[in-house]
Steps between C-alpha positions, in 0.01 A plus 500: 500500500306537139343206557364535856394835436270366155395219679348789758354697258363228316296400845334830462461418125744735377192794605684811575198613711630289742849630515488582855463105591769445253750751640369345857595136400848620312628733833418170708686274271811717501433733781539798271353561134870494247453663203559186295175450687342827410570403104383172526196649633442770247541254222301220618185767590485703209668816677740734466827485785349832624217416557598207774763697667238763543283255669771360692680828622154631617462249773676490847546135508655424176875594429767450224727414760567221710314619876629192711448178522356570805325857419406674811204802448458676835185721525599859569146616525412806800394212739771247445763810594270574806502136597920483470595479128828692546648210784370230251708677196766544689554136648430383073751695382748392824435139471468440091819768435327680269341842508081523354504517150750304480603105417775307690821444316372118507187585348303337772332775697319780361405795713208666320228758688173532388140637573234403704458132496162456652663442815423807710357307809811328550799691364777492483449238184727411210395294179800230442456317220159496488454415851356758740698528880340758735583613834860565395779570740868512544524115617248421282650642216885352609358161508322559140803575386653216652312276347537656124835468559533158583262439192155392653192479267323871669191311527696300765565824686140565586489510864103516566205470245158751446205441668286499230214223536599400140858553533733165411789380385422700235544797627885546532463817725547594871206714426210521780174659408389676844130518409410727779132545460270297301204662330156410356592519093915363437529281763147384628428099459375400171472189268748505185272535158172587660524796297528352181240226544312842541592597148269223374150669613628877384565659129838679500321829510317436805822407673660848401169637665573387773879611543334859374243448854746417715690827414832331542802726361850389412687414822861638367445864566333649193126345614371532158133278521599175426122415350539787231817347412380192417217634325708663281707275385237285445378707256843548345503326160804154467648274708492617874751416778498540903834605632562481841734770656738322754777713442454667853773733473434825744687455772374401865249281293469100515159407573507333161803255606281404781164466271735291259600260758183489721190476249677519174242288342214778626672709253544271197093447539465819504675580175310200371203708571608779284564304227172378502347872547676600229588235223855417606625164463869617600624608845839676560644507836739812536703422778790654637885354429510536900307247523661238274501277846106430452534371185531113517189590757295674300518269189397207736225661643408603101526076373280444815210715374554378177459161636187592651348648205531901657704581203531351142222390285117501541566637922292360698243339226452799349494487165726734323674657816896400401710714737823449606818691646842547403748688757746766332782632691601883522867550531542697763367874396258701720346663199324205422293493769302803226257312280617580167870465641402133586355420192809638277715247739252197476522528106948477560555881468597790749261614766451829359176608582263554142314852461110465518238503341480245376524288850534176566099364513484653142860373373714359738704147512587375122315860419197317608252556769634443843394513886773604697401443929747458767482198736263615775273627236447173333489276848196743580377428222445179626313527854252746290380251266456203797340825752322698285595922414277555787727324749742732367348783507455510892881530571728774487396888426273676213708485236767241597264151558672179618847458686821594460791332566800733628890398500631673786866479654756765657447617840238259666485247687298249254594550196353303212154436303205638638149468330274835612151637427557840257478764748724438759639771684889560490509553856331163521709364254775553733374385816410171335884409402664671801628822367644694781631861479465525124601774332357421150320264266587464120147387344509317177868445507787826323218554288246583740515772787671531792266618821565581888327489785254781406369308206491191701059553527504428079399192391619224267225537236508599090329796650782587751778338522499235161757232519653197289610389862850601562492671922859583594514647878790684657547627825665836627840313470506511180636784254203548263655714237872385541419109486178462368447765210814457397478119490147538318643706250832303435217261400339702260801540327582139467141357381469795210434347193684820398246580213346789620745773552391684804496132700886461390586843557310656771549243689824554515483849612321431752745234657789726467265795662432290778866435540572859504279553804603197676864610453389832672552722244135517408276821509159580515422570112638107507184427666272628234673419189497147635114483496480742180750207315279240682131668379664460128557118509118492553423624233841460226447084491307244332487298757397407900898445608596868292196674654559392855866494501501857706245342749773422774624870485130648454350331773747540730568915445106530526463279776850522717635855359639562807781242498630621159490869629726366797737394224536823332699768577229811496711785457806416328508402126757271434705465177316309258801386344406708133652814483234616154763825434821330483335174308350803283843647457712214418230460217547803370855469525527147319289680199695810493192717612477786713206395767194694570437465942 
């Protein structure tokens, strides 16, 4: 084992800043990380044994422990349970023996749930060894299990393959991409490089002036001007970096997947274009362990630009312009789907999100300057510099120019990737993917806010209705507070980094409050010390997942207050189950001291 494991770290030339690609290599060598491992490790990167297992126990997808040799994840996310995640459990645990959480006495099946997997337009969907099976049912699932038990390869079990224009043998995924509506910017025709053979008539500066005219914000749900980022970092003093965010991590979201497998070389030109804007001669792309399947597809389509001179040295005859792109991935940890999160991860640490000033344009990646854009923003990036700002300019609303592209699933008819104007109208939103009898929309994913049909006239704008892309719909079948909420908040709770107390902690009280009404023993003061609890996590955290962890239970007592009050009990008070004069009693008692009620 000492050996394998050095001869790993050694690939990564013994750098402990990429102990995340070590600790992915040494978990698929073994299928679990021993701590002979873990020493081997520390001593061969210059760390202590606590700081790996930190690392290590942060992340979802690496263990101590053996998981399986064939390690099943099933997605428990709001719209897999809507779309039969319970029968799909169920027939799992029946046919492998084993309950979730929990390894067969031969070792070889693993039943492991997880969070969304970027799957939501086709759920139910399970992650097995790296390769991706959607549509999930009970036969489905007893012939999987079939097949692991007889020993088949799982990229033998694949039953269909995506429909991705790009997609090949590559691609070990029964993954289909259900581009629903193609718009003028992400997936409009275009010539691969046109945008860099652009490069050679501009200065750097007059490239970020024109990302600064085309007013095009960050596509991942902050919409921070992605000109006056690059300006900025641009002026930062040392060696700059672009990181691409690819972590995708809110649930209902996967318009990324799709980008990755449809036009993933749009987006490597575009970060090619930042690092000519601002001085970077390194790309990182962040992607999500999810989506460990694209891998072998996404280095191929990387050699092929390389071949063609749209990365590496002296791009496209331009003197000067190196650029080229490494990809970096997560671990499985929502959290780093936060800028500063991401970076602490891409340099082999936990995603714990950094406190700012200073931010990452200023002292980011390596402590250096760093660009941090998500997918979508960077592919824009693209079209802009072949169009012109001005083309830009003419879509979408005042202050939200261009497309957007929108990832929506639950109750519709057509659920999958749609690419839209800013501006739409919900109500037209709805029409458009054959929404019938809907009882709400969740915009911009748990984080976001939940609306019904009298806020179904708002738009999906930065000035309305602002959106990294997530749009989960649910009709008047389902139980908003007892199903959704609650699942929205288990999730909280999982993906805390757990730094911030009032994310570990409140969160908490707010699942078991929500229990307390669903159990029926809730009462109207319930109601409002939910949202007072909630208003504090806005407020009490460092960062986006801590300050919109009470969104689910906000949105929804502002917006569907009735169906909590139907809950409640409104004249009884129930036993809270803390009696303060006896507790106060026994105290006094165990101290020999009379008490003072």
């Amino acid at each position: 084992m000492r050996t394998t494991v050095k001869s790993i770290i050694e690939k990564y030339n013994n750098d402990k800043t990429r102990l995340m690609d070590i600790l992915i290599d040494v978990q698929k060598e073994f299928g679990f990380i021993p701590d002979e491992a873990v020493e081997v490790i520390a001593e061969g990167c210059g760390l202590s044994k606590v700081d790996v297992n930190q690392t290590l126990s942060f992340y979802h997808f690496f263990t101590k422990k053996p998981v399986g040799e064939y390690a099943v994840y099933l997605n428990n996310s709001a719209v897999a349970e809507m779309k039969g995640f319970a029968s799909v459990a169920k027939a799992f645990e029946e046919e492998a023996g084993c309950a979730f959480g929990e390894v067969t006495e031969d070792g070889k099946i693993g039943l492991h749930e997880t969070a969304c997997i970027g799957m939501s337009d086709q759920e139910p969907a399970a992650i097995i060894n790296n390769v991706v099976f959607t549509n999930l049912t009970p036969a489905k699932v007893k012939e999987i299990v079939g097949q692991m038990k007889a020993g088949k390869d799982v990229k033998e079990m694949i039953s269909a393959k995506g429909d991705g224009k790009n997609a090949n043998e590559l691609i070990n995924a029964e993954v289909f991409n259900n581009i629903r509506k193609k718009g003028e910017v992400i997936f409009s025709d275009y010539e691969i490089g046109t945008a860099l053979k652009k490069l050679g008539t501009m200065n750097p500066e007059e490239v970020i002036d024109e990302v600064k005219a085309s007013y095009v914000r960050g596509r991942g749900g902050a919409g921070f001007p992605t000109g006056l980022k690059w300006e900025f970092c641009r002026k930062s003093e040392g060696t700059r970096y672009v990181l691409c965010n690819a972590d995708e991590g809110e649930p209902g979201t996967f318009k990324e997947r799709v980008i990755l497998t449809e036009v993933p070389k749009l987006l490597f030109e575009g970060m090619a274009v930042c690092g000519y804007a601002i001085g970077s001669k390194v790309g990182i792309l962040y992607l999500r362990y999810e989506y460990k399947y694209l891998e072998a597809y996404l280095e191929n389509v990387l050699a092929e630009m390389r071949a063609s001179n749209l990365l590496g040295k002296n791009i496209q005859g331009i003197e000067g312009f190196d650029f080229d792109v490494r990809i970096q991935f997560g671990g499985g940890a929502y959290v780093c789907g936060e800028e500063s999160a991401l970076i602490e991860s891409a340099e082999g640490k936990r995603g714990e999100p950094r406190n700012r000033p200073p931010f990452p344009v200023q002292k980011g990646y390596m402590d250096s300057p760093t660009v941090v854009n998500n997918v979508e923003t960077l592919c824009s990036i693209v079209k802009i510099m072949n169009k012109g700002s001005e083309w830009f300019t003419m879509m979408g609303s005042r202050e939200s120019a261009g497309t957007k592209l929108l990832s929506i699933s639950g109750d519709c008819k057509y659920p999958g990737v749609y690419e839209i104007e800013w501006g739409l109208r919900v109500r037209d939103m709805l029409e458009m993917v054959g929404a019938e009898d809907v009882q709400a929309v969740q915009v911009g994913g748990p984080s976001g806010v939940m609306i019904g049909p009298k806020d179904f006239k708002r738009t999906i704008c930065f000035e309305d209705l602002p959106t990294g892309g997530s749009i989960m719909i649910f009709n008047n079948e389902r139980k908003l507070i007892e199903d959704v909420v609650t699942n929205f908040t288990d999730f909280f709770i999982e993906e805390s980094c757990g730094s911030c107390v009032p994310c570990r902690a409140i969160t908490v009280l707010l699942r078991q409050r929500l229990q307390k009404i669903i159990d029926g023993n809730g009462v109207m003061s319930d109601i409002d010390e939910l949202k007072d609890w909630a208003e504090k996590l806005k407020v009490a955290n460092r960062c986006g997942l801590g300050q919109t962890a009470g969104a689910p239970v906000l949105t929804t007592i502002e917006n569907f207050r009735d169906k909590y009050e139907a809950l409640v009990q409104k004249d009884i008070d129930f036993d809270s189950g803390f009696d303060l004069e006896a507790s106060v009693q026994a105290s006094c008692a165990f101290v020999d001291r009379t008490p003072n009620l």
